[in-house]
Each structure stands twice: as C-alpha cells, then as structure tokens.
C-alpha positions in Angstrom: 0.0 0.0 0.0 3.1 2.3 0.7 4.6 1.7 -2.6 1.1 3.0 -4.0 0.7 6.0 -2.2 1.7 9.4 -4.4 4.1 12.0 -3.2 2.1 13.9 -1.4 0.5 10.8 0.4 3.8 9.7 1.6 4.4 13.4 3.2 1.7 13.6 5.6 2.4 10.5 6.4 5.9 11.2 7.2 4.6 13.7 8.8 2.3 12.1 11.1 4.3 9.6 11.9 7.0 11.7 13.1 5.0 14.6 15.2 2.6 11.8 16.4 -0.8 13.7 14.5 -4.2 12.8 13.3 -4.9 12.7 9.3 -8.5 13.5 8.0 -9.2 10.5 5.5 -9.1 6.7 5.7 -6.5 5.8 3.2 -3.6 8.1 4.4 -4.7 6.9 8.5 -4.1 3.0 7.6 -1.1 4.3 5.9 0.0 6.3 9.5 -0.7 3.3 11.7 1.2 0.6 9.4 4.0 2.7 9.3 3.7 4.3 12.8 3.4 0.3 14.2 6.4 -0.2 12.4 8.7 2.6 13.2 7.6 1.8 17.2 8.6 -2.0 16.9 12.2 -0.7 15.4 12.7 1.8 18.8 11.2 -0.2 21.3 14.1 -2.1 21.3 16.3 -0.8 24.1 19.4 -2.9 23.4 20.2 -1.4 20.3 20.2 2.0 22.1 22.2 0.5 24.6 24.3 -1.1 22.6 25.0 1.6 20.2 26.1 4.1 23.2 28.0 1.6 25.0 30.0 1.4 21.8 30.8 5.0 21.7 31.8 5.3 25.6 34.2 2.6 24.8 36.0 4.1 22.0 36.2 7.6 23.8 39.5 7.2 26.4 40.8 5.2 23.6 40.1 8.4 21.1 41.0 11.1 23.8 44.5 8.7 24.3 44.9 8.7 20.6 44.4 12.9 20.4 46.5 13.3 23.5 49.5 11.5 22.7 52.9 13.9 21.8 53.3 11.7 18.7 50.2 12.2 17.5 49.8 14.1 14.0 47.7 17.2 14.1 44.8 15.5 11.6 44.4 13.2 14.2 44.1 15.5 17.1 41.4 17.2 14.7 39.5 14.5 14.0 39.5 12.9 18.1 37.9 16.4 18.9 35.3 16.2 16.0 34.4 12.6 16.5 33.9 13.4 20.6 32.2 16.8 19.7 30.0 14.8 17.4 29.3 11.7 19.7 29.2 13.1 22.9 26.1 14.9 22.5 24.5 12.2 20.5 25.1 9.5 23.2 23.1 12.3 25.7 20.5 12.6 23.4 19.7 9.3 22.1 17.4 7.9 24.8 15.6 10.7 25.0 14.6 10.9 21.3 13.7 7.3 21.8 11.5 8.0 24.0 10.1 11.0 22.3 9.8 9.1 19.4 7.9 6.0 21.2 5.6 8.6 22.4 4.9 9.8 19.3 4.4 6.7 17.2 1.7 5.3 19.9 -0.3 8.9 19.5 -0.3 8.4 15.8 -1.6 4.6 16.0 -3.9 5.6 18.7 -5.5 9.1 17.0 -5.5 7.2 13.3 -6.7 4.1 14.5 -10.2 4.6 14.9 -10.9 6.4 11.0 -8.2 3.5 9.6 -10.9 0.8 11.0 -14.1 2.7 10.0 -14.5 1.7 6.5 -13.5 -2.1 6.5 -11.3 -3.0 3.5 -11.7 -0.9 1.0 -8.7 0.8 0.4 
C-alpha cells in the first residue's frame, strides 16, 4: 500500500508519523498506523540503544589517548575532537529521542486508529 501512495500521500504520512498527529481520510490513516506500528517496533528495542552508546563510551578514552598523545599528527588531534564533539552529544540525546519518538508513534496509531478501522477493507 506504501509503494502506491503518491508524493504527497507519503508526506503527511511522514509527517504524522513523526510529530505523532491525526490525518482526516481513511487511506492516508491506515497508511500512518502501518508505518507508525512499524517505526515503534524498530525503537522499542532498548538494546540497540544500549548497545550503540555503550560502543561509543568505549572508544572515547581510547580516542581522547589517541588525540593526546605527543606523537600524534595534528589531523588526528582534529579528527579525536570532531568525533567526541559529534558523539558526545548524541550519546546524551539518544534515549531521550527514543522515548520522544515512542511517544509519538503510539499517539499516531492511537489518534488514526479509529478512522483507519471505520470503513473495512476498501482501500
């Protein structure tokens, strides 16, 4: 059904999906809770956000050694500060934009779920 939906189908979709909102017809609302079901069954997986930022805290002493280090060239003193200026606050953020985005996939199956089911099959 995805693969069927035009352009500007696909962007409220998007849309709704991602700021957790209601749509106004039945084709587009089965549309937001298949793909807002999906998208909540890909976060609600804590270990992968776990897993991911565990990764990262690992490799920082071993980055801030590698940047410290007298021998070090300069590029690699460069790129230790972008990699931690990048990660750092990405690690900090990342479980609360799981949860902000948990929040907002369930709003989107739960305001779209009653006009997806109104009109049976027809589609």
């Amino acid at each position: 059904m995805w693969s069927r939906a035009d352009r500007e189908q696909r962007r409220r979709v998007r849309r709704a999906v991602r700021h957790g909102l209601a749509v106004d017809d039945t084709p587009t609302a089965r549309l937001v809770c298949q793909r807002a079901r999906a998208e909540h069954r890909r976060w609600e997986n804590p270990w992968e956000t776990a897993t991911l930022c565990l990764i990262i805290a690992f490799q920082l002493p071993n980055m801030l050694r590698s940047a410290l280090d007298e021998g070090a060239p300069v590029f690699m003193r460069v790129l230790a500060s972008a990699l931690l200026v990048v990660f750092v606050p990405y690690v900090l953020g990342l479980a609360p934009y799981r949860g902000l985005r948990l929040r907002r996939t369930a709003a989107a199956v739960e305001l779209n779920l009653p006009l997806a089911e109104r009109e049976g099959t027809t589609g």
